[in-house]
Each structure stands twice: as structure tokens, then as C-alpha cells.
C-alpha positions in Angstrom: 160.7 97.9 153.8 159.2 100.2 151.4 158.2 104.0 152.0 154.8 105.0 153.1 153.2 107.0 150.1 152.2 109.6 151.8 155.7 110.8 153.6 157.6 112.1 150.4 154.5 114.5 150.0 154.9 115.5 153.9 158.9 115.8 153.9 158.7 117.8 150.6 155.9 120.0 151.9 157.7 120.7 155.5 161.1 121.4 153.3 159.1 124.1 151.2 157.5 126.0 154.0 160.1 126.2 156.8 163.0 127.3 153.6 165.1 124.9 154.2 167.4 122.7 152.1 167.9 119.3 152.8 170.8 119.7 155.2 169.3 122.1 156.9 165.9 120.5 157.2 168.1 117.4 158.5 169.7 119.4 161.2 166.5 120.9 162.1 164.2 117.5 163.0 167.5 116.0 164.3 168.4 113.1 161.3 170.7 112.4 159.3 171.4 113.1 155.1 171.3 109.2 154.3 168.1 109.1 156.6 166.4 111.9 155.2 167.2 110.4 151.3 166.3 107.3 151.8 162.5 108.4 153.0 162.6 110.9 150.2 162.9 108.2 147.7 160.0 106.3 145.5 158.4 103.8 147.3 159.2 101.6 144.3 163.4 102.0 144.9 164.5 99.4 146.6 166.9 101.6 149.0 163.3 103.1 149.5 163.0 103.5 153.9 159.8 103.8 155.7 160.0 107.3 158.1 159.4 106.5 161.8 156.1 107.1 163.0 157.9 109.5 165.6 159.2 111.9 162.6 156.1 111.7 161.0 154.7 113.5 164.3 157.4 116.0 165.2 157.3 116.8 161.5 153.5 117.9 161.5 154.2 119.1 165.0 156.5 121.5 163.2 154.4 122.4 160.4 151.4 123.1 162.3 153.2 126.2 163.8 153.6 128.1 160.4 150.3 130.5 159.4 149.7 128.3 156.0 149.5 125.6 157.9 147.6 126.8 160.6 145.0 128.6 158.2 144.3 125.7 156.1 144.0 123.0 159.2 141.2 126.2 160.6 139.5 125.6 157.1 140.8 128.6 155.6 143.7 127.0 152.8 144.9 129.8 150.4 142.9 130.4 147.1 143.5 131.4 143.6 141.1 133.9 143.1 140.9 136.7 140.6 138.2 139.5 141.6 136.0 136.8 144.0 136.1 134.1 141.4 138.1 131.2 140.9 140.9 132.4 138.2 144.3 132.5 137.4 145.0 135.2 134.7 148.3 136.9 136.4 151.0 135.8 139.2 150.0 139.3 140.4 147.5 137.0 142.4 149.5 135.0 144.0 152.0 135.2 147.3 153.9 132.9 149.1 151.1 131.0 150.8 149.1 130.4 147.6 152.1 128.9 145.8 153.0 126.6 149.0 149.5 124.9 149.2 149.3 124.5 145.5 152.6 123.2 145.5 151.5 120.8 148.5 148.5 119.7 146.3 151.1 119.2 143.2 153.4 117.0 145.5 150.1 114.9 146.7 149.3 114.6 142.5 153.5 113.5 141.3 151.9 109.8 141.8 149.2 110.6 139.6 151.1 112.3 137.2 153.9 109.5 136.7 151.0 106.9 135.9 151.5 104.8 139.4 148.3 106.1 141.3 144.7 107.7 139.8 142.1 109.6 141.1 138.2 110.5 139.9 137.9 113.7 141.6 137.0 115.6 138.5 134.5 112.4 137.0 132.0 114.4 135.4 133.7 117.2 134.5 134.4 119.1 131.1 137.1 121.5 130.3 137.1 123.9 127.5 140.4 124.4 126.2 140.1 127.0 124.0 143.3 128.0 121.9 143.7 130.6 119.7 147.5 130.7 119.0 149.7 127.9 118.0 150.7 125.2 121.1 151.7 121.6 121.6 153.1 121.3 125.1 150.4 123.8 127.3 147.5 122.5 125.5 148.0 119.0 125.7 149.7 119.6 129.2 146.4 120.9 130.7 144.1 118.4 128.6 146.0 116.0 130.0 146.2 116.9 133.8 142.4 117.6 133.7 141.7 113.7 132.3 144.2 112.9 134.8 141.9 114.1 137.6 138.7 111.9 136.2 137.6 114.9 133.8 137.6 115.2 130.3 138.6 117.9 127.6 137.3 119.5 124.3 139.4 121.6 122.1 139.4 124.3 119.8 142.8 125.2 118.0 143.2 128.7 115.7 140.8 131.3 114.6 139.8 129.9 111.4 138.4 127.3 113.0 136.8 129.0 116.1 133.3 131.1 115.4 135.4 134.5 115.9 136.5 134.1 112.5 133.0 134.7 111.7 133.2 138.2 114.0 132.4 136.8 117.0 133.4 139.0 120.2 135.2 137.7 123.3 132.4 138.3 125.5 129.8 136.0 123.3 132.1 133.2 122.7 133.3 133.3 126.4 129.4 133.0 127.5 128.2 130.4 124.9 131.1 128.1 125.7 130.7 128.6 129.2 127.0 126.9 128.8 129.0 123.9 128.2 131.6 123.3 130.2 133.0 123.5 133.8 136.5 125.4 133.2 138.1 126.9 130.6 141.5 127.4 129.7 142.4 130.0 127.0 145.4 131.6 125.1 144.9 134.2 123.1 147.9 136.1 120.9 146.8 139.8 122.2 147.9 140.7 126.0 144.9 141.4 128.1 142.8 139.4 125.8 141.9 136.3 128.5 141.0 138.7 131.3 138.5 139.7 128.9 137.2 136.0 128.3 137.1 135.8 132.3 135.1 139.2 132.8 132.0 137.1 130.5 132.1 134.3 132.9 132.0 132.8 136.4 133.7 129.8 135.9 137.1 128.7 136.9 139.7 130.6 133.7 143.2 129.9 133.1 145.3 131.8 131.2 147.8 130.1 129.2 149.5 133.1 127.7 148.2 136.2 126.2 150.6 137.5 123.9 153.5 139.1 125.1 151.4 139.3 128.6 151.6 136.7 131.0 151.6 132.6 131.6 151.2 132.4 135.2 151.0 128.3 135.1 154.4 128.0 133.3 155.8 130.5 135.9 154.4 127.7 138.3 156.1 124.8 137.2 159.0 126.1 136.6 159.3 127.8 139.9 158.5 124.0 141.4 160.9 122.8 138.8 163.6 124.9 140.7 162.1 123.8 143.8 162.6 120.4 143.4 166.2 120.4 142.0 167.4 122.9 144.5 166.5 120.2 147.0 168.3 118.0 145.3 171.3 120.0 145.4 171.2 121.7 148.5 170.5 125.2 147.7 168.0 127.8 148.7 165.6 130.2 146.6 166.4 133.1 148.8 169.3 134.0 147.2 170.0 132.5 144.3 171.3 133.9 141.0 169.1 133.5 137.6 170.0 134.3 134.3 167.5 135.1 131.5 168.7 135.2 128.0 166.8 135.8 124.7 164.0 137.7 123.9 162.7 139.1 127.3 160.5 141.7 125.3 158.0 139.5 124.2 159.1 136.4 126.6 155.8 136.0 128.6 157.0 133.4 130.4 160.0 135.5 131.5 157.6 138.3 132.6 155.9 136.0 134.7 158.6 133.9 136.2 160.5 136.9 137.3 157.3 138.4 139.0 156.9 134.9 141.1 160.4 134.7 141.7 160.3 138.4 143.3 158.6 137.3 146.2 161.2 135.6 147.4 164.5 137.5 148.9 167.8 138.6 148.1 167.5 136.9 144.4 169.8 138.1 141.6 168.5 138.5 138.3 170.3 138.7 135.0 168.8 139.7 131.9 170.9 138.7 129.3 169.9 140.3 125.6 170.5 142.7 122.4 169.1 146.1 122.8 166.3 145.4 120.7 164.9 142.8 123.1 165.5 143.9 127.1 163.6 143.5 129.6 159.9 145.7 130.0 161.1 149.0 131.9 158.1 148.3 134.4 158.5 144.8 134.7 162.6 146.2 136.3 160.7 148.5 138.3 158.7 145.8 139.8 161.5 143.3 140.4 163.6 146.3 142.7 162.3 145.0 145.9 163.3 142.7 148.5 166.7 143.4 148.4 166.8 142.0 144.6 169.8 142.9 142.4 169.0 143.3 138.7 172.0 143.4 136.2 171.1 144.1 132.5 173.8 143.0 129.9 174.1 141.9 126.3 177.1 140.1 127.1 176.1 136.6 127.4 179.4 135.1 128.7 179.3 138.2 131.6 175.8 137.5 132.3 175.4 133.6 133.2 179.0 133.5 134.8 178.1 131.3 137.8 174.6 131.8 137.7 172.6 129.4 139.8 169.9 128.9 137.0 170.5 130.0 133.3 166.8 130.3 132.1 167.2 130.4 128.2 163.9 131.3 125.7 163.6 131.5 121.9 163.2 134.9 119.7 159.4 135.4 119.6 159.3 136.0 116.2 154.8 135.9 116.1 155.2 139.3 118.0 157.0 141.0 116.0 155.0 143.3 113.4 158.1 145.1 111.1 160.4 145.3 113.8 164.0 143.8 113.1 165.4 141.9 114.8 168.8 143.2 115.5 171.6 142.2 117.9 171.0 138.7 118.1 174.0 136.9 117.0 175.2 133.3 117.1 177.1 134.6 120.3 173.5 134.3 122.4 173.4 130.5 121.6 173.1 128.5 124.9 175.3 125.4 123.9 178.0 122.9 125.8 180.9 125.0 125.2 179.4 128.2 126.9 177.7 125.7 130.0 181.6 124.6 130.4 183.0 127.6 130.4 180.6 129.7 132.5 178.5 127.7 134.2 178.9 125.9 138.0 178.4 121.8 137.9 175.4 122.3 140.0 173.7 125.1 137.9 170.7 124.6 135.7 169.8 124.9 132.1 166.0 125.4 131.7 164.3 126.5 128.6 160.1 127.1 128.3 159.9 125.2 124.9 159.7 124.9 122.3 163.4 125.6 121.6 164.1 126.3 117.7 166.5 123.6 117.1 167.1 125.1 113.0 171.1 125.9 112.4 170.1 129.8 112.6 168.2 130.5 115.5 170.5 130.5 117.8 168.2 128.9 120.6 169.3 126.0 123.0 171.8 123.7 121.3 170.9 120.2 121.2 174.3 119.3 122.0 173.6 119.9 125.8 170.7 117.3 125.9 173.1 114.5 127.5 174.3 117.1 130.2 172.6 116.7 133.6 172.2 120.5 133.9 169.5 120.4 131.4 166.2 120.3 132.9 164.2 120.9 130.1 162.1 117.8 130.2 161.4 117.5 133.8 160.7 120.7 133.7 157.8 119.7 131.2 156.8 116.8 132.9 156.4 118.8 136.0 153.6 120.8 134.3 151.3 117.9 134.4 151.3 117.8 138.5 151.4 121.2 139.3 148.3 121.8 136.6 146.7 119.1 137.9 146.9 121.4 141.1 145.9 124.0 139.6 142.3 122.7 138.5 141.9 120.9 142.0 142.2 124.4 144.0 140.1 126.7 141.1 137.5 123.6 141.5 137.9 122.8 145.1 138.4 119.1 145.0 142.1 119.6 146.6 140.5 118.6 150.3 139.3 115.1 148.4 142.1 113.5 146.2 144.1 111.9 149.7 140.8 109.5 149.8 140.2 109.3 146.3 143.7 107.6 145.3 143.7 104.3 144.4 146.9 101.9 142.3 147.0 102.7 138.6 145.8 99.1 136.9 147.7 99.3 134.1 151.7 98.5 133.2 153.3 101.5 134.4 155.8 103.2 131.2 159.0 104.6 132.0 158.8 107.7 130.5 162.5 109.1 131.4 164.3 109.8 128.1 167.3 107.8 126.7 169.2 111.0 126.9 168.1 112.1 130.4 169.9 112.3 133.2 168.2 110.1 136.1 168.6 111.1 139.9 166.8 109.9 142.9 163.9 112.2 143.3 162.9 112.0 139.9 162.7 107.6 139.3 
């Protein structure tokens, strides 16, 4: 007998909020590990089990003890809001509770984004994705998870093809366009530059980086990326060790991660690079809390040994404006032969994209993409779901997509790699 398709979404939830891993969640509703994997898995597997109704109860029974819970069945669910209006600009604005219920809502939204269920919540709807700076992934990520909720998108890509070529100021542009759409998501290459665009406007703004800044959506999905494989493996956020190598000067996506990372307890960062490209000094100073230890080093082997997660990103070279860039040799090159020698079987690889895959970068070494480690790509595809989220709380349709998802009609793709690994939580 199949799985119900709503108990993944409740198991996951209940898993996230009470901290637990799987093991422990098991010892704490009274099941078994085989139990508890075979409800966990799509309803589609055939070693797919339906939960007892009885679980399903103590579960919720469970859950409706902790304060998110409690707040959102009261009517009062966290929000992403930025100054009374419905924006995300900075994980400054979000704390634990926020990132649970929009995680919750991402969980609800994995059918959706993996083509076997659809919703119309959004029907009507029009985003402006405005993008000033070169992207593939974010831009067609969020074009895709707003289409994906009933909406549609319109672009704009570069300056030369965007009215502010012509002079136009933030303020205008951010008012006109806002005349024409419901949302807009923006990146901009100057830090502090999309706050501007959502200071002109009351409608719902995403930033999707700002220079050296922030991208607080990326930070998202990649802390539900680690979510979801430290499920899989047992482990626990509180306490984990991260390693971040490469350029963590301009890395926005470091800055960001880091910051959303720091709100849980007793972590263990690494920050692995040249002197040319550490860390922010104030970014550290935020991070010492919590009991957090912060190592600095520019010795790569020293820095990832054992690491739980080695998060790797690419020199930023757009940033740079006459700097050199010195320090960074051949020897910060994340490839199989340093993942062998200093990494754990269960850690993780992850990388932001694009990695530069050209002989001297120096980046993620494409001779890693048949390892299991690497969770590059569902680290991507988890950016649909957890955008998707994203739009439904800044729009407030989250409440509506449970009786607004109906069967995809279409042939369902596969869209796992040829080179990716494939486990149970992510057929």
C-alpha cells in the first residue's frame, strides 16, 4: 500500500522542529528505523508504507505543543517581513520560527517542484524579475518556481538593456515597474542597492544578491539542503562542523549562509582562504555567539579535516576593481584526492554555482561529480521548492496550496542526473 501524500510533509516538519535526527525522532514517537523510512519514502516507491492513522495523531499531538506550532494553528504563522512589508532583502530577518514554517511550506511544494502535483495559487499573478548582473540558475530558479505556483514572469537581463542605462534612478524604475507587476525580484552588482528598490515600493521584493552583500534565498536552500541530507544521515545542525573555502570577501552567499547558520548552536565554522580573501571582520564578530567556534586558516587540508560540510565557492573575480588576486593557488582546488584524504564518508561537498570548471581556476573539480558527497545539484534543485515558499508566504497563499493540489497531467521526466548519486529521499 502506497504512502498518503501528505505524511512525508508531516514527518519531515515534526523532524525539523523538535531537532531531532531520524533515530532520535524514532525513539521519540516509539517506531522503528525501517518504519520510519518506509513512510518517509515517495509514494511512488514501491517499498513506499502508509503511516498509521494513530502516528499521524500522536505526531500532531506532539507538534502542537511547540510555540511555531501553536502560533500558527492561533492564526499567527511567522512572516517574512522587512520594515511592515512583505520582503526579503537580508537573513538579518529571519529566526528560527520563520525558517521552520517556510521550510514546512517548501516540504508541502517538493511535489510540485518534482513535476508530480500542481497548484494555481498564484493564477493571475506577474513577477518582475529584474536583473542587473549576470545569472542563469537564480533567475530562471525564481521564474520558474513563480510559474510553478500558477503565476507568470517577465524579465529584464543587464543595464544596457534596462531604462537605467538611460540614467534612470532606482527609486523611478522601482515605482514604474511596480505599476505592473505583483512581486519583484532584483539583483543588483552594488551592496545595499535592492533595499533601495524595496524603499520605492510596497510590493513583496526579493533580493537575489547585491554585490558582495547578501542572498538570503540561496542561504535558504542551502540551509534546507543540509536539512534534508542530515536527515538522511543521522546528524544534527546543532553542532556540526562547516568549512568554507574560497573567496569569502566577496562570497555573498557565504555572508549569508553563515549568518542563518548562526542561529543554531554550538556550530563550528571554518573559513578556509588566502589573506587576500578572509572572511568580513564583522561578519566574525557576528558569528561569536551561541557557543560558535570560528577557526580562520589558509591551509585547506587543516581546514576541511573531518568537516561535516565542506562548502566550496568560486573567486569573484566581477568584484574586484585592481585588486590582485594573491594567495590562491592550485592547492585551494576542492577535488577527489583532497575529499579522500580529508573528508568523512558521510560529509558533504556543496558549492553555490556556478563553479569555473577552466584548467586555472582552481574551483570544484569535476572529477568529484560521480562521488555521492557532492550535493551540488540537489542542492539546485532544492531552490525551486523552497522559492516557491518563499513567494507563497511574501504573497500569503501558503494557507491555500494543501486544497489547491491536484495530479500533474503530463508524463512526469526523471530529472536526476546520469552522474548523480540516487538515495531514498530524493527519488
Amino acid at each position: 500500500m502506497h504512502a498518503q501524500p501528505d505524511q512525508q510533509t508531516l514527518l519531515r516538519n515534526a523532524m525539523r522542529t523538535l531537532n531531532l535526527t531520524r533515530d532520535g525522532f524514532c525513539q521519540r514517537i516509539g517506531v522503528t528505523r525501517r518504519a520510519l523510512d518506509g513512510w518517509l519514502l515517495p509514494s511512488e516507491s514501491s517499498e513506499a508504507r502508509t503511516m498509521p492513522e494513530v502516528v499521524g495523531r500522536y505526531v500532531a499531538e506532539i507538534l502542537a505543543g511547540m510555540p511555531a506550532q501553536a502560533a500558527r494553528a492561533a492564526g499567527k504563522a511567522p512572516m517574512i517581513s522587512n520594515e511592515g512589508k512583505p520582503q526579503l532583502l537580508s537573513t538579518d530577518q529571519l529566526d528560527l520560527d520563520v525558517v521552520a514554517e517556510l521550510f514546512r511550506i517548501a516540504d508541502l511544494l517538493e511535489p510540485v517542484a518534482r513535476r508530480r502535483k500542481v497548484t494555481r495559487v498564484l493564477e493571475g499573478a506577474v513577477l518582475g524579475n529584474l536583473f542587473f548582473e549576470a545569472s542563469t540558475r537564480t533567475r530562471m530558479s525564481f521564474g520558474t518556481a513563480f510559474r510553478r505556483l500558477g503565476g507568470s514572469a517577465v524579465d529584464t537581463t543587464g543595464f544596457t538593456f534596462s531604462s537605467m542605462s538611460k540614467g534612470e534612478s532606482i527609486y523611478d524604475t522601482s515605482r514604474v515597474v511596480s505599476g505592473y507587476v505583483d512581486a519583484l525580484v532584483v539583483r543588483h552588482p552594488e551592496q545595499g542597492s535592492v533595499a533601495e528598490f524595496a524603499r520605492a515600493t510596497n510590493l513583496p521584493v526579493v533580493n537575489a544578491g547585491d554585490g558582495p552583500g547578501e542572498h538570503p534565498s540561496q542561504a535558504l536552500l542551502d540551509l534546507y539542503t543540509i536539512q534534508r541530507e542530515f536527515s538522511r544521515l543521522g546528524k544534527s545542525i546543532d553542532g556540526m562542523h562547516i568549512a568554507f573555502v574560497g573567496d569569502l570577501k566577496y562570497g555573498r552567499t557565504v555572508h549569508s549562509l553563515s549568518k542563518l547558520l548562526a542561529l543554531h548552536k554550538g556550530i563550528k565554522f571554518s573559513f578556509v582562504a588566502p589573506k587576500s580573501l578572509e572572511m568580513p571582520a564583522h561578519l566574525l564578530e557576528r558569528l561569536s555567539v551561541n557557543g560558535h567556534v570560528i577557526e580562520q586558516t589558509d591551509n585547506i587540508a587543516k581546514g576541511v579535516k573531518g568537516c561535516d560540510v565542506l562548502y566550496a565557492t568560486r573567486i569573484q573575480k566581477e568584484r574586484f576593481s585592481g585588486e590582485a588576486i594573491e594567495g590562491y593557488t592550485p592547492d585551494f582546488q576542492i577535488n577527489a584526492a583532497l575529499a579522500d584524504a580529508a573528508l568523512k564518508p558521510d560529509s558533504l561537498i556543496m558549492h553555490p554555482l556556478p563553479r569555473d570548471s577552466r584548467a586555472d581556476a582552481n574551483d570544484l573539480s569535476t572529477d568529484l561529480n560521480r562521488d555521492p558527497r557532492l550535493a551540488i545539484f540537489r542542492q539546485t534543485d532544492n531552490g525551486i521548492p523552497v522559492r516557491m515558499a518563499i513567494f507563497a508566504m511574501l504573497l500569503g497563499v501558503a494557507d491555500q496550496i494543501p486544497h489547491d493540489l491536484r495530479d500533474a497531467t503530463w508524463r512526469t521526466p526523471w530529472p536526476v542526473g546520469v552522474d548523480d548519486a540516487v538515495f531514498e529521499d530524493f527519488e
